[in-house]
C-alpha positions in Angstrom: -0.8 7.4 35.7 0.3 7.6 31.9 1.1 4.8 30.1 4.6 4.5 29.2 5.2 4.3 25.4 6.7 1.4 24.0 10.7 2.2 22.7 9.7 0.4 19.4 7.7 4.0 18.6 10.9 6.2 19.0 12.7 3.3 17.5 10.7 3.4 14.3 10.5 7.1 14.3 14.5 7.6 14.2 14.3 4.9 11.2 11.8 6.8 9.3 13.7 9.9 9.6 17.1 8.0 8.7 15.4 6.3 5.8 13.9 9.6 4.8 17.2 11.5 4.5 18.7 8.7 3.0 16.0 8.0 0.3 15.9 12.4 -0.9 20.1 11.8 -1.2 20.6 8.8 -3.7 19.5 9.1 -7.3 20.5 9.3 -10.9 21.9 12.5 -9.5 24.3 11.7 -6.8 24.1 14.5 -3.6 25.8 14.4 -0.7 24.7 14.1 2.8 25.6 17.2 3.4 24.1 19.2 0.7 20.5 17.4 1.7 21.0 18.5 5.6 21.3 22.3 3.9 18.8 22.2 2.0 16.2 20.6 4.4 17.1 23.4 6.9 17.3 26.0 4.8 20.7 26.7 4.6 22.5 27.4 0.6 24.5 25.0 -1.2 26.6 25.9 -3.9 24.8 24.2 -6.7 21.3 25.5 -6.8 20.1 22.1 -8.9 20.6 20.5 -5.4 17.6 22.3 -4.3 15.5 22.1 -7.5 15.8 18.4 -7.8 15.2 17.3 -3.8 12.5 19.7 -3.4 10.4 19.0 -6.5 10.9 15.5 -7.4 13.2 13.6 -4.5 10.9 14.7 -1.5 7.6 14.1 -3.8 8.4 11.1 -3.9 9.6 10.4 -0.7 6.0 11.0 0.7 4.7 8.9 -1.4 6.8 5.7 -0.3 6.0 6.6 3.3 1.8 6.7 2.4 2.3 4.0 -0.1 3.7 1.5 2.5 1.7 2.8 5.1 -2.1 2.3 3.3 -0.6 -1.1 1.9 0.6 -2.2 5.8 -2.2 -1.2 7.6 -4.7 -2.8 4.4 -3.1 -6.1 5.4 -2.9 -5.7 9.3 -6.9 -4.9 8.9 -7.6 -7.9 6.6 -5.8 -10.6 8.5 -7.5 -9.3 11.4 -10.8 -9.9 9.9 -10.3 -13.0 8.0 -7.7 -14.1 10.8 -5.9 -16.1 8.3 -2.0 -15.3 8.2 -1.9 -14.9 4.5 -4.4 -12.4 3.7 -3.4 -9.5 2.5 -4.8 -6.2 1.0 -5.6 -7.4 -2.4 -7.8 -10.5 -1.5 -11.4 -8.7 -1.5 -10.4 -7.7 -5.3 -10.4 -4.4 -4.8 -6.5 -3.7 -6.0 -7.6 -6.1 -8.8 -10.5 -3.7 -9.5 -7.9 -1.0 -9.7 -5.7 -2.9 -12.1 -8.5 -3.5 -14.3 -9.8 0.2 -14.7 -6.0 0.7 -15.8 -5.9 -2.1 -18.2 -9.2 -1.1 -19.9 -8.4 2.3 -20.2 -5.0 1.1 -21.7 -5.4 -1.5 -23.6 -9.5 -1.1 -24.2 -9.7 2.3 -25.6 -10.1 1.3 -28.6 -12.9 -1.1 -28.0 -15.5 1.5 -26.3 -16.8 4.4 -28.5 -13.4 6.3 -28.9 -10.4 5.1 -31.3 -7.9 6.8 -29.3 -7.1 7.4 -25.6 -5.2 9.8 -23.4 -3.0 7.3 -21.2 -1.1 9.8 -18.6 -0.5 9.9 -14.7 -3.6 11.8 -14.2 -5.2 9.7 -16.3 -4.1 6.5 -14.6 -5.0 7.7 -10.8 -8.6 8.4 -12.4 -9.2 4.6 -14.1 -7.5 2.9 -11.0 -9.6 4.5 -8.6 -12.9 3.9 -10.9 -11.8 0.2 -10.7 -11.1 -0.2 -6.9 -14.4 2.2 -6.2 -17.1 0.0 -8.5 -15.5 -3.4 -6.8 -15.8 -2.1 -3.4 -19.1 -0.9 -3.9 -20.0 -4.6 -4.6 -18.4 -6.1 -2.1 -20.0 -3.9 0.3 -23.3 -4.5 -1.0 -22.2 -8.9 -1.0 -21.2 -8.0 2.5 -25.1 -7.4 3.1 -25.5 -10.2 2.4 -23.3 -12.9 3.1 -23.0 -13.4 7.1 -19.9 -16.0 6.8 -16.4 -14.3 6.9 -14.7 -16.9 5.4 -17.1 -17.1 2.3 -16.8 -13.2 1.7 -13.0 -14.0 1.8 -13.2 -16.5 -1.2 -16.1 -14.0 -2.9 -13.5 -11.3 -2.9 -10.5 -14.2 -4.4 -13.5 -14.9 -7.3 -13.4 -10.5 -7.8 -9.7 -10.8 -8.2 -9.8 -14.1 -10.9 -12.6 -12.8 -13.1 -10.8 -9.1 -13.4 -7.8 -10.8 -13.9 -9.5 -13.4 -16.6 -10.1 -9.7 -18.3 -7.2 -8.4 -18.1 -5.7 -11.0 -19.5 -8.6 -11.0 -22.8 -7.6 -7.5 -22.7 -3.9 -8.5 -23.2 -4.2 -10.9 -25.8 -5.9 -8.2 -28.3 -3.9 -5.3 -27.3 -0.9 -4.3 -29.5 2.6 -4.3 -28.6 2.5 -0.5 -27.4 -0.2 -0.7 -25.0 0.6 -4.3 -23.8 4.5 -3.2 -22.5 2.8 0.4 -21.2 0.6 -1.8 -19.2 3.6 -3.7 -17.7 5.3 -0.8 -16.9 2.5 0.4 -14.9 2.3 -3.1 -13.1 6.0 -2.8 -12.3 4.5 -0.2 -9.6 6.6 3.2 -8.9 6.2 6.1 -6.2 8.3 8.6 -8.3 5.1 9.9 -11.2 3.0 11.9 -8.7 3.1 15.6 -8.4 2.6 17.7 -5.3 -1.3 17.8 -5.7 -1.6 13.9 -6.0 0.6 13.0 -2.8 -1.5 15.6 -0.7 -4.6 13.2 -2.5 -3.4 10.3 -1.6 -2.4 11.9 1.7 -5.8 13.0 2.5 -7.4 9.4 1.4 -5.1 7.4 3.5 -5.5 9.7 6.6 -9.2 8.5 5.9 -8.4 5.2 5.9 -6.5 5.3 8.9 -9.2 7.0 11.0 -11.9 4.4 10.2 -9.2 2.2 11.4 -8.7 3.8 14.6 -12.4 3.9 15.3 -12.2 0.0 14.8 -9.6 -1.0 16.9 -11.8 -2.3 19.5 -13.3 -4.5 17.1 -10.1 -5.8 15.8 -8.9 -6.9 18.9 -12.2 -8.4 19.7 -12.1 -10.3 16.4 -8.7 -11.9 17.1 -10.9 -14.4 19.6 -13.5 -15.2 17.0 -16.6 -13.4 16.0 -18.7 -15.0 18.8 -16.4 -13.6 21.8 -16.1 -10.5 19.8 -20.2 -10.5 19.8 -20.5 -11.5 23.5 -18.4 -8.1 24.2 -21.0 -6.0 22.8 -19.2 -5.7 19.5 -21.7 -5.4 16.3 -19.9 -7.6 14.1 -22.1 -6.6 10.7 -21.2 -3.0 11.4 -17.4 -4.0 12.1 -16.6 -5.6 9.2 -18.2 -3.0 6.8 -15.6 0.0 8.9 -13.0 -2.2 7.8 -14.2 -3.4 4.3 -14.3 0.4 3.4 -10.9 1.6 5.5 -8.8 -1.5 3.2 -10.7 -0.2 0.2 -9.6 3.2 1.0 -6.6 2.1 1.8 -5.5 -0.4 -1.4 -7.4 1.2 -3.7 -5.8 4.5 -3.7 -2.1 2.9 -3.1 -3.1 0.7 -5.9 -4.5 4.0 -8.1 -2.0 6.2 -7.7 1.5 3.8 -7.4 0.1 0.4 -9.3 0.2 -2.6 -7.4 2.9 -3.0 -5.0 3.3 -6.9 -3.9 4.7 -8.1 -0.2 4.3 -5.0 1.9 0.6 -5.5 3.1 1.0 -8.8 3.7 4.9 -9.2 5.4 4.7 -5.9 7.2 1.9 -6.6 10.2 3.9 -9.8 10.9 7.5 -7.6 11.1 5.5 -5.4 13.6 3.9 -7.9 15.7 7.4 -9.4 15.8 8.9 -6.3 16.9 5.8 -5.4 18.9 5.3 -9.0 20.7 1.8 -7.7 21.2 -1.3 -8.6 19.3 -2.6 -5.7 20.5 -4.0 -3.3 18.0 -3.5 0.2 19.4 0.2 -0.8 19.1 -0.4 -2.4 16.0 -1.9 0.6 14.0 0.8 2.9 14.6 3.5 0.4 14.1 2.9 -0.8 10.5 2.3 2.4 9.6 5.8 3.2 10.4 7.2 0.0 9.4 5.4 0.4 6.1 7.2 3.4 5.3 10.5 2.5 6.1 10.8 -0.6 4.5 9.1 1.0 1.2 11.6 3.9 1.7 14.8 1.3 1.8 13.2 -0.6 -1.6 12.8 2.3 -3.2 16.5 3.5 -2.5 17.9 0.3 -3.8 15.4 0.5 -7.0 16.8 3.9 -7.8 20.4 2.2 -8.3 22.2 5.1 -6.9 24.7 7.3 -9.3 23.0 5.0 -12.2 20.2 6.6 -14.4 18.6 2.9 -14.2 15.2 2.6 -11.4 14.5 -1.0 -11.1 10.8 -2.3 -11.0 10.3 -1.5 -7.0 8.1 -4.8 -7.2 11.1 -6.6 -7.7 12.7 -5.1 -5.1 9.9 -5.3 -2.2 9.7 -8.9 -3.2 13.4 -10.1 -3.1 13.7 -8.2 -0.2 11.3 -8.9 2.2 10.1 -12.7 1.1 12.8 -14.3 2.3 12.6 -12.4 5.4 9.1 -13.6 6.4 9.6 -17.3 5.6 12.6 -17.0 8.2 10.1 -15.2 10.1 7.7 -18.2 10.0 11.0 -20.7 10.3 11.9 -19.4 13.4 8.7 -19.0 15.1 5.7 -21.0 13.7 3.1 -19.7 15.9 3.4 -16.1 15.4 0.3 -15.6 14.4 -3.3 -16.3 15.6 
C-alpha cells in the first residue's frame, strides 16, 4: 500500500509556482500578468522587450532565488540536526565566512599580494568565494578527524568564522573607499548578477548537496535522539557527520559564492517547515525546506525589487525584516518546537 503524500507537498508546490510567476512579473520594468502567462507558454505579446527581459534576466534570476533559498534551508535543517541546537544555522562551521573572506581579499587585498591591480567582476567573485568556502571546509573536515565531540567542532567552526572575520575586518581598515563600499555591496547579497551558465553551476552543486543529504537521512533522524541511540542503531556516527559536513559545505559555500551571504533563511526556514510539517521527520523535512526555501527567498526578492521603481533593496534587509519577527512569534507561541 503507497503512502499517501502529505497536502503540505502540493501545498508548497502551488506556492512556488505562484511565487514564481509573480517574482518574473515585478521589476523596474512593470509587466502584466498577462503578458508573463504568454510568454511562458509561448504565445506573442505585442511588445517584444517583454520577452527579452523575462527570458534573459527575470527568469535567471528567478532560479537563482529558488537554489539560493533551497541550499541555504536545507544547510540549516542539516546543521541543527547535527549540532541539535535550535540556533545553528549554515554559517556556524565558517564555511560562508571562508567564502566572505576569499571575496574580501580579492577585493580589498589585491594590492597587497604580488599584483597592484585586480579584476573584481561576477565571475571573478564566484571564483574567490568558492576558494574561501573550499580551503575552510577542507580544514574542518580534516578537525573533524580529529575531534570526536560534536559540540566542540560546533565552537571550532564559531572560532573559523571570528578569525576570518578578524581579517576581514584588517582588510577593511586599509582598503580605500572604492573597494571598501564594493565589498558592502557584495555583502548586501543579490540573486539578480548570475548568467545562464552560473545558475546551471550552482544548479548542479546544490543538486549535489542535496543527494549527500538524501543518503543521510537515516542518520539525521537517528541523530535527533543523541549520538549514542543513533550508534546503538547501527549508524556510523564518524562517517555521518563527515556526509553532512561536506553536503552544508556544498551547500553554503556555493550559495554564499555565487549570491554573497544571505542572513535568516538557513536558520528560520527548517523551523517554518517543521511547523507546517508537525513532523521531525526527515524524509518530510528535506523536501519541505527545499520548497519553503524558495518561496520565501522568491517573496523577499519581489519586495527588494520595489516594483515599477528602478531602486533593488539589499535582499538581506529584506529576508531579515521579514522573517525575524516571524520566528520569534514562532518560538512565543510554541516554546518546544524543537528538540
Amino acid at each position: 500500500m503507497k503512502k499517501k503524500i502529505p497536502y503540505q507537498f502540493a501545498l508548497l508546490a502551488a506556492l512556488l509556482v505562484l511565487c514564481f510567476i509573480i517574482n518574473i512579473s515585478f521589476g523596474s520594468v512593470e509587466i502584466p500578468l498577462s503578458a508573463t502567462f504568454n510568454e511562458l507558454f509561448g504565445l506573442r505579446n505585442a511588445d517584444d522587450s517583454f520577452g527579452y527581459i523575462i527570458w534573459n534576466y527575470r527568469i535567471p534570476k528567478a532560479f537563482t532565488a529558488i537554489l539560493v533559498g533551497s541550499g541555504l534551508s536545507l544547510s540549516g535543517l542539516l546543521m541543527q540536526t547535527l549540532f541539535r541546537n535550535p540556533l545553528a544555522g549554515p554559517f556556524v562551521l565558517g564555511i560562508s565566512s571562508g567564502a566572505s573572506l576569499g571575496a574580501a581579499l580579492l577585493i580589498m587585498g589585491g594590492g597587497l599580494f604580488a599584483a597592484s591591480y585586480t579584476v573584481v567582476n561576477d565571475l571573478s567573485l564566484s571564483i574567490a568565494s568558492s576558494l574561501g568556502s573550499i580551503l575552510v571546509l577542507l580544514i574542518v573536515v580534516a578537525i573533524a578527524r580529529k575531534v570526536k565531540d560534536t559540540m566542540a567542532l560546533l565552537i571550532i567552526g564559531l572560532m573559523f568564522a571570528s578569525i576570518t572575520a578578524a581579517v576581514v575586518t584588517v582588510l577593511s581598515y586599509f582598503a580605500k573607499a572604492e573597494e571598501l563600499q564594493q565589498y558592502i555591496f557584495w555583502t548586501f547579497g543579490t540573486v539578480g548578477n548570475l548568467s545562464s551558465n552560473q545558475v546551471l553551476i550552482l544548479g548542479s552543486i546544490v543538486g549535489l548537496g542535496l543527494l549527500l543529504s538524501i543518503a543521510a537521512i537515516k542518520s539525521l533522524n537517528a541523530l535527533l535522539l543523541g549520538e549514542n541511540y543513533a550508534r546503538s542503531l547501527g549508524v556510523r556516527i564518524g562517517r555521518s557527520r563527515y556526509l553532512i559536513i561536506i553536503a552544508t559545505g556544498l551547500l553554503a559555500g556555493s550559495v554564499t559564492a555565487f549570491a554573497g551571504p544571505i542572513a535568516f533563511i538557513g536558520l528560520a526556514v527548517p523551523h517554518l517547515t517543521r511547523q507546517l510539517f508537525n513532523s521531525t521527520d526527515h524524509k518530510l523535512l528535506v523536501p519541505g525546506v527545499m520548497l519553503y526555501g524558495g518561496i520565501l527567498l522568491l517573496i523577499c526578492d519581489t519586495i527588494a525589487q520595489l516594483p515599477s521603481s528602478s531602486y533593488v533593496l539589499p535582499i538581506n534587509a529584506i529576508t531579515s525584516i521579514i522573517g525575524a519577527p516571524v520566528v520569534i512569534w514562532l518560538l512565543l507561541r510554541k516554546r518546544n518546537m524543537i528538540f
